[in-house]
VOPAGU-2260 file (C-alpha; in pm, 1 decimal, decimal comma):
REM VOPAGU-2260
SITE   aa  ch    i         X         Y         Z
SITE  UNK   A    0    4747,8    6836,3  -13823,8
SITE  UNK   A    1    4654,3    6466,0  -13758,0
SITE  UNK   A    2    4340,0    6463,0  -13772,6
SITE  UNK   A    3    4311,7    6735,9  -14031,9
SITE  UNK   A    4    4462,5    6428,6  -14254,5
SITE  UNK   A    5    4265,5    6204,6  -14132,8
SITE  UNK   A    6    3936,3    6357,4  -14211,8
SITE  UNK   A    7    4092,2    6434,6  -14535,6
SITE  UNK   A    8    4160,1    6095,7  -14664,2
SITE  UNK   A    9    3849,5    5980,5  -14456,3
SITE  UNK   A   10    3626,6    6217,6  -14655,5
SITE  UNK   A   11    3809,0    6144,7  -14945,9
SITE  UNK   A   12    3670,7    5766,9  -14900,9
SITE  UNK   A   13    3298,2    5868,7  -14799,2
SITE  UNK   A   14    3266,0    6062,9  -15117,3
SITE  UNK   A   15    3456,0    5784,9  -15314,2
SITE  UNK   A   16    3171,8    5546,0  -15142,2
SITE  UNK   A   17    2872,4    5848,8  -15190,0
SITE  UNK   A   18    2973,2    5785,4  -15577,7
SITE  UNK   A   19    2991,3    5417,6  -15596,1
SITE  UNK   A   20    2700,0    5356,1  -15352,8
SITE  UNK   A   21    2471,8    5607,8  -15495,9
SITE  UNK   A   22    2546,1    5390,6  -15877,4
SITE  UNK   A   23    2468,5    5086,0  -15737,5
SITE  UNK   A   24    2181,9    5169,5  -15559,0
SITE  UNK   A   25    2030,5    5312,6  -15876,3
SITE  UNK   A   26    2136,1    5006,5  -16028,7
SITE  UNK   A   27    1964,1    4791,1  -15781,6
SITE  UNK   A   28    1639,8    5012,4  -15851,5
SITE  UNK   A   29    1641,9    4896,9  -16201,0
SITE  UNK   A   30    1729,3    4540,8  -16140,6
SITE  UNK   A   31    1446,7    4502,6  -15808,1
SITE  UNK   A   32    1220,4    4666,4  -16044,6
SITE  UNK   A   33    1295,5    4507,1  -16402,8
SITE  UNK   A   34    1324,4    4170,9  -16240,0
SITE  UNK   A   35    1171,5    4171,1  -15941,7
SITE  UNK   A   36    1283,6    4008,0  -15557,4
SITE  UNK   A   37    1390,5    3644,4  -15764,7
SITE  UNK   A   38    1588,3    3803,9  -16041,0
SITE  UNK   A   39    1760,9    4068,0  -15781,6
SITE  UNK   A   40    1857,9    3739,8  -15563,9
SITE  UNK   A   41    2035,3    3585,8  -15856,4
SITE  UNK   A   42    2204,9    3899,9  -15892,0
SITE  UNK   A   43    2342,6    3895,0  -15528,2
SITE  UNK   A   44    2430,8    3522,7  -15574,3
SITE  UNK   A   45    2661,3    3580,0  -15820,2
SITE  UNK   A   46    2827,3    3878,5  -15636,1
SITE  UNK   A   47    2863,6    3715,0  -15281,9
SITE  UNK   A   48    2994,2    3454,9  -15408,2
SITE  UNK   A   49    3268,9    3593,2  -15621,4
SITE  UNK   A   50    3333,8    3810,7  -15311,7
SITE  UNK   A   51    3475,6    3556,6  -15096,9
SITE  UNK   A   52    3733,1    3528,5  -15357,4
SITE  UNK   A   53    3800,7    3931,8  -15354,9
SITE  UNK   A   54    3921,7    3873,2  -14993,0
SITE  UNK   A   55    4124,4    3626,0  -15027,8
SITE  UNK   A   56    4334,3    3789,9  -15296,5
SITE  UNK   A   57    4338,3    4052,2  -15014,0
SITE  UNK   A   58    4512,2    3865,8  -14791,4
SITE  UNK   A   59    4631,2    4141,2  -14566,8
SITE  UNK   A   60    4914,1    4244,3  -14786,4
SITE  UNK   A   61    4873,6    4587,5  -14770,8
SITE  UNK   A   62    4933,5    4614,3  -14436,6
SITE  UNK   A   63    5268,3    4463,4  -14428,2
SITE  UNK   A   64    5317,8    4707,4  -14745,2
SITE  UNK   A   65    5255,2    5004,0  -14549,3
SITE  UNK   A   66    5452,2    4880,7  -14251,4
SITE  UNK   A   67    5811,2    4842,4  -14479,3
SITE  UNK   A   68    5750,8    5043,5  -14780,9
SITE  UNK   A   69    5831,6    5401,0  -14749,3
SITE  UNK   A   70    5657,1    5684,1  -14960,1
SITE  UNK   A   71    5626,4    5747,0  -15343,0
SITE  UNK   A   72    5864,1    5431,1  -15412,7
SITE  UNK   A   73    5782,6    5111,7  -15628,1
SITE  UNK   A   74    6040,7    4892,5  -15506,0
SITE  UNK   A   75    5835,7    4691,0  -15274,2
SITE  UNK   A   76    5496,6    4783,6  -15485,9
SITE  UNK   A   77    5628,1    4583,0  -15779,0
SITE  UNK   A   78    5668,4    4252,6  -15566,0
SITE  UNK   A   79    5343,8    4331,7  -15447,3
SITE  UNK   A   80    5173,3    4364,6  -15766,4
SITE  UNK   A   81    5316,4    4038,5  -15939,6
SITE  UNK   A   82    5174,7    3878,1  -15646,8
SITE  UNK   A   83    4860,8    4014,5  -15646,2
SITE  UNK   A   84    4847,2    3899,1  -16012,8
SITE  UNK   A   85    4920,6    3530,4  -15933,5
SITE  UNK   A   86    4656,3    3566,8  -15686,8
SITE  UNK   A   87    4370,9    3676,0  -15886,8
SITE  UNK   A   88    4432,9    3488,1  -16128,9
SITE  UNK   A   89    4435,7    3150,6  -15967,8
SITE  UNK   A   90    4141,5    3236,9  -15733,4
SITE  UNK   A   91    3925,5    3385,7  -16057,4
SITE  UNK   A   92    4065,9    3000,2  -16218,7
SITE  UNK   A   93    3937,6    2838,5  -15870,6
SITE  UNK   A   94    3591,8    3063,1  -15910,5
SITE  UNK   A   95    3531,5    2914,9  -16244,0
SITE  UNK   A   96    3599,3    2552,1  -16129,7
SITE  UNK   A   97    3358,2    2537,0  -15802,7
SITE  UNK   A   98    3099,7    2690,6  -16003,7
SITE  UNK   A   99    3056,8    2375,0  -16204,8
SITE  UNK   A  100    2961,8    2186,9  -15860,5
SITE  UNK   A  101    2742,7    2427,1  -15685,7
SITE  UNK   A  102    2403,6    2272,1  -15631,6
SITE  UNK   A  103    2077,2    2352,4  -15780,4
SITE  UNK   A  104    1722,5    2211,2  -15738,0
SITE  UNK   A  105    1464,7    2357,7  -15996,3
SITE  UNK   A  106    1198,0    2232,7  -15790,8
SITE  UNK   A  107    1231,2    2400,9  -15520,9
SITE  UNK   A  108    1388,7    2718,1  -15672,3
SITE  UNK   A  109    1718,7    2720,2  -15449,0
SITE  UNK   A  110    2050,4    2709,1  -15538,6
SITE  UNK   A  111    2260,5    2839,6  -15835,4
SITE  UNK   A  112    2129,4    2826,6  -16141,2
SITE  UNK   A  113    2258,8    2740,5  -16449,8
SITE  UNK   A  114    2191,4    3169,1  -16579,0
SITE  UNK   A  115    2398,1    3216,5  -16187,0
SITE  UNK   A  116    2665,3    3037,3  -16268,2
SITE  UNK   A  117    2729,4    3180,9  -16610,4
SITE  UNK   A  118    2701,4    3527,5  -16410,3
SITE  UNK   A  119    2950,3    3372,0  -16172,7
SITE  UNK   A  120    3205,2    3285,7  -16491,2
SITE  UNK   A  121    3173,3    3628,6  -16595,5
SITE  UNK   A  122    3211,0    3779,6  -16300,7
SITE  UNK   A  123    3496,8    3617,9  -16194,9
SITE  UNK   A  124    3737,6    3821,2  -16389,9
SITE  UNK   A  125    3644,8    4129,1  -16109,3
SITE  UNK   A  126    3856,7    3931,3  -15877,5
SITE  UNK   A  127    4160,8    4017,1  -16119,7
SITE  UNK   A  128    4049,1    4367,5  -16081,8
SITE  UNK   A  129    3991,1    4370,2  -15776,6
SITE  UNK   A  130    4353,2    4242,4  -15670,6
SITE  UNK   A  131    4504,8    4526,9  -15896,5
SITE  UNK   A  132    4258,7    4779,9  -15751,7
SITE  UNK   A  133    4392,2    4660,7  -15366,5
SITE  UNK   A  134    4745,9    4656,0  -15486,6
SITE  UNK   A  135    4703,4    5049,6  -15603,1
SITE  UNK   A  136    4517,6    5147,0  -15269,0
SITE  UNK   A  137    4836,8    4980,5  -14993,2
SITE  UNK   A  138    5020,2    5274,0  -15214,3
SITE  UNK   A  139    4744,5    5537,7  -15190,4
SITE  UNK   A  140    4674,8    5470,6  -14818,0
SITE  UNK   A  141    5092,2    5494,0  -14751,6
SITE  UNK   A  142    5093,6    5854,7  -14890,3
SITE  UNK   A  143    4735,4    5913,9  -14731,1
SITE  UNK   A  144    4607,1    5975,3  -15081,1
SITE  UNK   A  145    4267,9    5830,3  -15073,7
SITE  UNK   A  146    4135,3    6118,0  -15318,6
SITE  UNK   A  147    4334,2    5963,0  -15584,9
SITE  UNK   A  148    4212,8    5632,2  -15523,8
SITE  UNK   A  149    3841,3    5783,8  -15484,5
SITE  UNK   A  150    3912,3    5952,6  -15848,8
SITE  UNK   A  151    3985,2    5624,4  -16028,2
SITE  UNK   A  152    3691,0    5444,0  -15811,5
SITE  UNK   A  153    3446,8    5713,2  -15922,3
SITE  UNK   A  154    3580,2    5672,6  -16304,4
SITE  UNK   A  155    3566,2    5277,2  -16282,9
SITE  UNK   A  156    3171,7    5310,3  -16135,0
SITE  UNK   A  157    3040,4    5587,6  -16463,7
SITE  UNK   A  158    3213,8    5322,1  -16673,7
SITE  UNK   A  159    2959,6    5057,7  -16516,4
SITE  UNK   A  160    2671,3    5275,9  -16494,7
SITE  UNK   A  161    2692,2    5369,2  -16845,6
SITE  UNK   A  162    2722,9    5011,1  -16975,6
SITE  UNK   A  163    2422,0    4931,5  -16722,1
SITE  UNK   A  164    2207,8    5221,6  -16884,9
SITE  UNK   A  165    2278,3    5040,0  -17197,9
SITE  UNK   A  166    2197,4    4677,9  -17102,6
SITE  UNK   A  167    1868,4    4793,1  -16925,1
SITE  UNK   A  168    1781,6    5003,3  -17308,2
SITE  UNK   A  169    1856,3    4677,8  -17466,7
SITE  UNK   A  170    1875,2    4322,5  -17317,9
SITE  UNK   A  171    1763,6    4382,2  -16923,3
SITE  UNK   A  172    1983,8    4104,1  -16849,5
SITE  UNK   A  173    2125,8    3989,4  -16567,3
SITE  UNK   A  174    2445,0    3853,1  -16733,2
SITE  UNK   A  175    2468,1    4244,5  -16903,3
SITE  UNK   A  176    2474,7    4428,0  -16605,1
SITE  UNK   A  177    2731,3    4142,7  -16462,7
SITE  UNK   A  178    2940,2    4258,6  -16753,4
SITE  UNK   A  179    2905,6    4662,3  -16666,6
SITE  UNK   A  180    3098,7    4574,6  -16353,4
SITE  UNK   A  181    3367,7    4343,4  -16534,0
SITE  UNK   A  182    3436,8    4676,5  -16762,2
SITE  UNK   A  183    3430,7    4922,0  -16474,3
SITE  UNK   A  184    3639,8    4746,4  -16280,7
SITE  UNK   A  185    3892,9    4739,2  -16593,0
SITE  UNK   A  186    3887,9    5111,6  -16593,5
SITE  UNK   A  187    3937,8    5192,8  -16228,6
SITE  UNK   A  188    4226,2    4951,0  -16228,6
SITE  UNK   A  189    4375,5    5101,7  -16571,1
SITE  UNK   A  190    4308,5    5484,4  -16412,8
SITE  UNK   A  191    4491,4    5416,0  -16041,2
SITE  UNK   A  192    4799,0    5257,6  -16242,7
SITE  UNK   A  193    4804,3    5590,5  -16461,2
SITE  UNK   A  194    4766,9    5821,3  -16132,6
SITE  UNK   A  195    5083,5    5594,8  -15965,2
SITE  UNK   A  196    5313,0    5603,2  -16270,9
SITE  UNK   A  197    5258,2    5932,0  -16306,1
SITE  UNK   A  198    5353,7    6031,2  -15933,8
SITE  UNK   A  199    5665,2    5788,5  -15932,4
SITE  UNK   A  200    5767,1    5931,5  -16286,3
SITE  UNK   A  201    5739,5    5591,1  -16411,2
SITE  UNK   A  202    5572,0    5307,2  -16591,0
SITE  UNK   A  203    5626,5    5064,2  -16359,0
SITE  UNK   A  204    5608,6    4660,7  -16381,5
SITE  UNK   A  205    5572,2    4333,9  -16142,7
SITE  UNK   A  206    5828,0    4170,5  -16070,3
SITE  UNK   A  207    5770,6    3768,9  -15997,7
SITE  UNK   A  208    6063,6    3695,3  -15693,8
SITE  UNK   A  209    5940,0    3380,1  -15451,1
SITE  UNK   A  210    6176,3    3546,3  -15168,8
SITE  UNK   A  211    5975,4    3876,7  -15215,5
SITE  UNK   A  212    5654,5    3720,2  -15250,4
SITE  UNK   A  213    5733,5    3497,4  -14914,8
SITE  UNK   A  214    5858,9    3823,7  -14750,8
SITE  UNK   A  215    5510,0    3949,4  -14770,5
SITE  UNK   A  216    5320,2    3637,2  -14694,6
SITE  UNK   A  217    5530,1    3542,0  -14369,8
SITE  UNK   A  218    5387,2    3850,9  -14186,2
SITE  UNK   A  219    5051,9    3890,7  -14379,8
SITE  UNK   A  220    4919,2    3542,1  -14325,6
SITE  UNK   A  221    4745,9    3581,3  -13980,5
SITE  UNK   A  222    4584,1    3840,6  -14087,2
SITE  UNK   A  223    4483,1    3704,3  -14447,2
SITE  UNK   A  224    4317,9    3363,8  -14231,2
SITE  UNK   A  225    4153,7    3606,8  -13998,8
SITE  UNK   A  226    4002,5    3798,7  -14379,9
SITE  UNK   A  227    3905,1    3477,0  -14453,3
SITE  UNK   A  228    3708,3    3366,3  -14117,8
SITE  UNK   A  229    3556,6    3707,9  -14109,9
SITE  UNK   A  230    3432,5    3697,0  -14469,3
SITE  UNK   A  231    3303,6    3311,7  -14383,5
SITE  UNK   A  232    3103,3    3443,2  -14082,1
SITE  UNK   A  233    3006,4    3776,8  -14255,8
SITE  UNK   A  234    2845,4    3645,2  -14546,8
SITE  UNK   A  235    2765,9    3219,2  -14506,1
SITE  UNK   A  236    2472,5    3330,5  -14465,5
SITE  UNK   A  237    2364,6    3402,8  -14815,4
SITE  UNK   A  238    2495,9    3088,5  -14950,4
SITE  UNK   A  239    2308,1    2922,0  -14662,7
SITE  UNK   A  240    1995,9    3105,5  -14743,3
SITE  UNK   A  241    2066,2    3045,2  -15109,5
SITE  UNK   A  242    2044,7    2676,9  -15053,4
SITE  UNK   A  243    1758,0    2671,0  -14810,8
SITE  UNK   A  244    1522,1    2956,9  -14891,5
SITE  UNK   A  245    1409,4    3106,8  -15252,4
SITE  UNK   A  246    1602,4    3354,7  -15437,3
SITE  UNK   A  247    1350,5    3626,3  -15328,3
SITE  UNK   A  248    1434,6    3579,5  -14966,4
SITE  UNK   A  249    1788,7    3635,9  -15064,6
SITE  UNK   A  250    1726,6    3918,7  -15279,0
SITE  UNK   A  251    1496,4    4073,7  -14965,9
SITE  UNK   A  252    1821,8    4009,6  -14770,8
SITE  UNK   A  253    2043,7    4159,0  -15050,0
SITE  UNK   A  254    1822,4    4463,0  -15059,2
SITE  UNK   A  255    1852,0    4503,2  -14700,3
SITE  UNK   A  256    2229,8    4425,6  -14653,4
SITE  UNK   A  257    2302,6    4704,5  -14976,7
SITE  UNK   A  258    2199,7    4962,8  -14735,3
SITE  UNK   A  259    2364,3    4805,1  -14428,7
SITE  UNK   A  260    2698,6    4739,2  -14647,4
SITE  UNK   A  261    2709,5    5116,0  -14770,7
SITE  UNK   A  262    2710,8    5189,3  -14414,6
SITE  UNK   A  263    3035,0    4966,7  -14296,8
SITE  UNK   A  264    3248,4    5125,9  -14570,8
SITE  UNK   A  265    3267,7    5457,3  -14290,9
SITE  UNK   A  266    3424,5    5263,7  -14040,3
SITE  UNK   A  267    3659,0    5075,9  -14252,0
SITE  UNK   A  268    3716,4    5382,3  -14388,3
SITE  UNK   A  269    3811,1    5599,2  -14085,3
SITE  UNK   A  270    4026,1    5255,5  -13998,9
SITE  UNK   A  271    4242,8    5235,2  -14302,5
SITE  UNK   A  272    4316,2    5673,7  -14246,0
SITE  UNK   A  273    4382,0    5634,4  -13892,5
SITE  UNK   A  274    4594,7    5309,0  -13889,5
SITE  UNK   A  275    4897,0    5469,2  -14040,1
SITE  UNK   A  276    4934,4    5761,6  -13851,8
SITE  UNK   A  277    4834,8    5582,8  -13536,1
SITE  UNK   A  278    5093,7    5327,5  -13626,5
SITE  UNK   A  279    5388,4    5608,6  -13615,1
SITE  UNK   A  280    5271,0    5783,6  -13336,1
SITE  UNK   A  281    5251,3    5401,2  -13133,5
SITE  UNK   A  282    5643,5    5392,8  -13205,2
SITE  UNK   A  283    5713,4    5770,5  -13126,1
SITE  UNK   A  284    5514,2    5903,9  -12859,8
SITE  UNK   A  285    5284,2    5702,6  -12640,8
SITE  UNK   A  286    5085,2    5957,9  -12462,5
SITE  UNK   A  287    4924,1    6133,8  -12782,2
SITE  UNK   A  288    4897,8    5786,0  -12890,9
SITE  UNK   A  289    4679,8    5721,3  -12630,5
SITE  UNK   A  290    4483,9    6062,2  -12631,0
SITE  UNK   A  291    4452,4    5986,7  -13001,0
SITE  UNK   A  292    4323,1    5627,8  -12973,8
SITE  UNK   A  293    4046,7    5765,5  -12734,6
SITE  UNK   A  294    3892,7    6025,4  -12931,6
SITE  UNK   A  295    3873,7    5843,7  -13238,0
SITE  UNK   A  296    3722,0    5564,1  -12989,0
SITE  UNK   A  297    3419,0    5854,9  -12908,0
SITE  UNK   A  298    3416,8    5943,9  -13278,1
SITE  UNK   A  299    3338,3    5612,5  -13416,6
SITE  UNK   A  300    3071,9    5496,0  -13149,8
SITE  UNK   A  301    2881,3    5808,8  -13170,7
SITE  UNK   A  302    2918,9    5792,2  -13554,3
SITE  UNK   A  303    2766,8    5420,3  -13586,4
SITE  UNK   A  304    2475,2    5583,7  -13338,6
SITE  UNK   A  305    2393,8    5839,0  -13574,3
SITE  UNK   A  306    2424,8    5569,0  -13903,4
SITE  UNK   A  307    2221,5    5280,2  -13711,7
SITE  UNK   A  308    1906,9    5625,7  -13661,2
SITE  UNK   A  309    1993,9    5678,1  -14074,5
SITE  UNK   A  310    1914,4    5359,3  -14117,1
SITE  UNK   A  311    1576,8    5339,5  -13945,0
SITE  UNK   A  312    1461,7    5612,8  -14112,2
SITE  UNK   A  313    1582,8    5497,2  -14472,8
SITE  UNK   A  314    1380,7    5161,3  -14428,2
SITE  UNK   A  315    1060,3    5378,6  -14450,9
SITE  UNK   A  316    1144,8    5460,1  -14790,4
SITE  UNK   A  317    1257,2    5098,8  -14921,5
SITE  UNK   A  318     880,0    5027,5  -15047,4
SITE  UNK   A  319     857,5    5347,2  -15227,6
SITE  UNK   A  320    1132,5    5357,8  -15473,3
SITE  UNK   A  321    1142,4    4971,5  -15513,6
SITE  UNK   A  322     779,9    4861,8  -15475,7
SITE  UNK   A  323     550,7    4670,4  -15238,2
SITE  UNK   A  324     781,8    4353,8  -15285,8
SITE  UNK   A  325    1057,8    4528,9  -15107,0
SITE  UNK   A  326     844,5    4571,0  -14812,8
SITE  UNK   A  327     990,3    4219,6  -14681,9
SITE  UNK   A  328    1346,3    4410,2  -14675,2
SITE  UNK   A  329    1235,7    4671,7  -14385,3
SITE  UNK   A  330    1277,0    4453,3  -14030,3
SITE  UNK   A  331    1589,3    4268,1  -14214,6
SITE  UNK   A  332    1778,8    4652,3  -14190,6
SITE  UNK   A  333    1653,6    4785,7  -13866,7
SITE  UNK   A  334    1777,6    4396,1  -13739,8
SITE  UNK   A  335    2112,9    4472,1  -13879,8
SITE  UNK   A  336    2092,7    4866,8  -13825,2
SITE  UNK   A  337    2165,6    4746,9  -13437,8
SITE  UNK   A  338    2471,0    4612,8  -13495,0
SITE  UNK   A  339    2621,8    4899,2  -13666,6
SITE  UNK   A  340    2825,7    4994,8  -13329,4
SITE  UNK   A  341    2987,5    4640,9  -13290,5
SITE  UNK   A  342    3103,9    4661,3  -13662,9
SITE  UNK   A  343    3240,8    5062,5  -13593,6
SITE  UNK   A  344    3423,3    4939,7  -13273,3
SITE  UNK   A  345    3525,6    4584,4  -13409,3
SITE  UNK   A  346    3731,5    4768,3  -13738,1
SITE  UNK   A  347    3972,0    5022,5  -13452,8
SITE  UNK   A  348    3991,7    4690,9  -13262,6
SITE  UNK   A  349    4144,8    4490,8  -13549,1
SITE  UNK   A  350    4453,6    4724,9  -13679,4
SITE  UNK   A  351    4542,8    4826,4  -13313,8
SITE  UNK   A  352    4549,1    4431,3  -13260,4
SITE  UNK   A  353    4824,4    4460,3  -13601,6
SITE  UNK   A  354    4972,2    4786,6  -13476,9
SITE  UNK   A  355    5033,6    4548,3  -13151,8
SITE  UNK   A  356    5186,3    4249,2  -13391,0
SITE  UNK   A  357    4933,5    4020,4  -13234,9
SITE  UNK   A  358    4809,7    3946,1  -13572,7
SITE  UNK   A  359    4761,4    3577,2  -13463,2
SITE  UNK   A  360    4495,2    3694,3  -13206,5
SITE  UNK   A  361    4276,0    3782,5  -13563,8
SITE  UNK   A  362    4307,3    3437,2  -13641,9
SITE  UNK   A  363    4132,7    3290,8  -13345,8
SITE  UNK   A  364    3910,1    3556,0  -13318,2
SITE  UNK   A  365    3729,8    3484,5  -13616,9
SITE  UNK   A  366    3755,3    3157,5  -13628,6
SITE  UNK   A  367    3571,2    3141,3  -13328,9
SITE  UNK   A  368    3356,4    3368,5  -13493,0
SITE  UNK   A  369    3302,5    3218,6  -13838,1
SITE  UNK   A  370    3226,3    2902,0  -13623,5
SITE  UNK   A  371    2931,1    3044,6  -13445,0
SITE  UNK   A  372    2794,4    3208,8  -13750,0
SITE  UNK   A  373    2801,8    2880,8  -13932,1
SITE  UNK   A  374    2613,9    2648,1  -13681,4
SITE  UNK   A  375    2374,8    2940,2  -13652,1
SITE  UNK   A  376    2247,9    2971,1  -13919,6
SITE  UNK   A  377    2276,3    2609,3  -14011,5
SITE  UNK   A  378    2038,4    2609,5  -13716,0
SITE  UNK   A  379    1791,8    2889,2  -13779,7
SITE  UNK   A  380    1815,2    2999,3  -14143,0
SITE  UNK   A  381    1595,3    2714,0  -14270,8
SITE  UNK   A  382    1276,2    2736,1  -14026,5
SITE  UNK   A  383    1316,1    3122,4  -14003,5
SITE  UNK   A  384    1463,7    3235,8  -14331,7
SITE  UNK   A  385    1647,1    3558,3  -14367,1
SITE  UNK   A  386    1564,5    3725,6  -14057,2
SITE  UNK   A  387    1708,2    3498,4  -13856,9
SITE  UNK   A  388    2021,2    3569,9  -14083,7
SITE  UNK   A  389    2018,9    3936,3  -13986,3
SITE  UNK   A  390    2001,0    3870,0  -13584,1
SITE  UNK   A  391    2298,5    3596,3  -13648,2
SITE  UNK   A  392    2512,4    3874,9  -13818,1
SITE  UNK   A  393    2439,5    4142,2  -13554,6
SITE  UNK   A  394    2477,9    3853,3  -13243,5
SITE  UNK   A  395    2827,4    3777,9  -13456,3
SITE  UNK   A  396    2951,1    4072,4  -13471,0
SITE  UNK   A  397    2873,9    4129,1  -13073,2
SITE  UNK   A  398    3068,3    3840,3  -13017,2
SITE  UNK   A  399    3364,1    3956,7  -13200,2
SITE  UNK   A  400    3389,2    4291,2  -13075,1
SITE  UNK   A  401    3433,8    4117,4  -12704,6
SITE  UNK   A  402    3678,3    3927,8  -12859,0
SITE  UNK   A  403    3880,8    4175,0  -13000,4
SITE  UNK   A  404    3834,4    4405,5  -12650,3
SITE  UNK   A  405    3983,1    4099,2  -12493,6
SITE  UNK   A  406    4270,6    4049,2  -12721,5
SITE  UNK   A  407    4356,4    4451,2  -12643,9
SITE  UNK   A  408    4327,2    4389,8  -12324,6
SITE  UNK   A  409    4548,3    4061,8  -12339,3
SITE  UNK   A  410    4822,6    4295,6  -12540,4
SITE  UNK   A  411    4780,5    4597,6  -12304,5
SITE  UNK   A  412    4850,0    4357,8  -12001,9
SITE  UNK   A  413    5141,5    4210,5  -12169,4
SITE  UNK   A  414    5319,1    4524,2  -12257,0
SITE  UNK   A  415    5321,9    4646,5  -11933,9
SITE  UNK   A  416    5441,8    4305,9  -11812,8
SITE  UNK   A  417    5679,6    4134,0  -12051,4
């Protein structure tokens, strides 16, 4: 019966992803192909840099959620939900502001932009979105639901591919297919609030209470530092790249990492189905805990074999749907096809370090990370461009997985000696 639910909701997920993966790739198609490796880099510029703000409206809130709410009640989703709107609404304000500063040298062809950082201003209303869009999935993944939330994802990506279809009929723009995803992500948010009320018999609203918000923050905010030192480490590198190299190295590295990326939602995946149910059976019976915890171990590392093989064989093909400019893309995803294992291993790692409550271990953990990553590529990205970006990611991620064995280790060792 467990893991009958957890392929469920897992599988839910994977089609979910099969759906939105299989829109943006065709959507990258057009856009490498309408506007070549540059244009496709200022299209990833925009996106990764918006993204850092998706995580930290994140925070880590929905695991404290799932930890004290209890099933098909709104109580502490309304709290929740008032925060999350605070959230992404400051950060999109933030997003805005530090777009005015970000550097840009026409000579040289690096930096943002002035067309990227009108993309940016656009896009920076998906980080209200995509707080609401969390917010709905801590209450899908507490009932182990993730078909509903794979409905309303699935609805919210049509929504963008249609408006893309339009935009590449009409204007081809950069800033119009920036827009498709500020509309989709509208109607995914507007569809998972529908599915909830509906379940809870209710139109529910958020409620704005600073001891509520604070009760969700005290516990969530090791883990909400450690989003953010993971995201720094995980992605610096474009900015980095974008600074340093051309806009077609970064869109060769985009290109490359879109493939790679599509690949890390399994493991996260598998993570966010198991963590509940391994999170019960932690407080109510140890031994199938542990028989549990070992299996899905096997599962995941032979998993992230079979992916990293995938993606081999998929870089073959990169030249012949987006043309011989692409070609520069193929050793930047079998670099980053090698890491796949570290990343499968490194997501169990990180909720059994939460299932543990040594949430604080995340925080060093990635600092230490982020750290590396940064001095790194400040070291390497400018002679060697975005391969060396690629190695840094996979050495990063190697480096964190030890860190996170450690840190189970560390909470193994205390448990059995207070």
């Amino acid at each position: 019966m467990f893991k009958k639910v957890i392929y469920f909701n897992t599988g839910a997920q994977i089609v979910g992803k099969g759906i939105t993966a299989s829109i943006t790739l065709l959507i990258t198609l057009v856009l490498f192909r309408t506007l070549d490796a540059s244009g496709y880099g200022d299209f990833t510029k925009i996106f990764v840099f918006v993204g850092y703000f998706y995580t930290l409206a994140d925070f880590g809130l929905n695991t404290i959620y799932i930890k004290i709410a209890k099933e098909n009640e709104v109580t502490h989703l309304k709290p929740l939900l008032g925060l999350r709107i605070l959230m992404g609404i400051t950060l999109a304000l933030m997003a805005v502001t530090i777009t005015q500063v970000l550097p840009y040298d026409q000579a040289a062809a690096t930096g943002f932009s002035p067309l990227v950082k009108t993309g940016i201003i656009i896009a920076s209303a998906t980080i209200i979105t995509h707080a609401l869009f969390t917010t709905t999935n801590a209450f899908f993944q507490k009932i182990l639901r993730y078909d509903l939330s794979t409905l309303a994802a699935a609805f919210g990506y049509l929504i963008i591919l249609a408006t893309a279809i339009v935009v590449t009929l009409t204007t081809k723009s950069i800033l119009g297919y920036t827009t498709a995803y500020v509309l989709g992500g509208i109607s995914l948010v507007a569809l998972a609030y529908l599915i909830i009320a509906r379940r809870v018999k209710t139109y529910f609203t958020p409620t704005f209470s600073r001891q509520q918000f604070l009760s969700f923050l005290g516990p969530a905010w090791p883990v909400g530092v450690a989003l953010i030192f993971n995201l720094i480490y995980f992605r610096i590198d474009v900015l980095i790249l974008a600074n340093f190299r051309t806009s077609s190295e970064v869109g060769l590295y985009g290109l490359a990492y879109l493939f790679f990326e599509a690949s890390l939602a399994i493991p996260i995946f598998f993570s966010n189905a198991i963590y509940p149910a391994l999170s019960n059976l932690y407080k109510e019976n140890e031994n199938v805990y542990k028989k549990q915890l070992s299996s899905w171990l096997k599962i995941l590392t032979f998993t992230s074999l079979i992916l990293a093989t995938a993606l081999f064989v998929i870089s073959y093909f990169i030249p012949l749907f987006f043309g011989p400019s692409s070609q520069g893309a193929i050793p930047a995803l079998r670099i980053l096809a090698l890491g796949l294992p570290f990343f499968f291993i490194s997501a169990l790692l990180w909720h059994l370090l939460i299932i543990y409550d040594r949430q604080k271990y995340l925080t060093y953990i990635y600092a230490a990370g982020a750290l590396f990553n940064i001095v790194a590529n400040l070291i390497f990205i400018p002679q060697y461009g975005y391969l060396a970006a690629a190695t840094i990611t996979v050495i990063s991620e190697g480096l964190i997985m030890l860190l996170l064995a450690a840190g189970f280790y560390i909470s193994q060792k205390k448990k059995r000696n207070p």
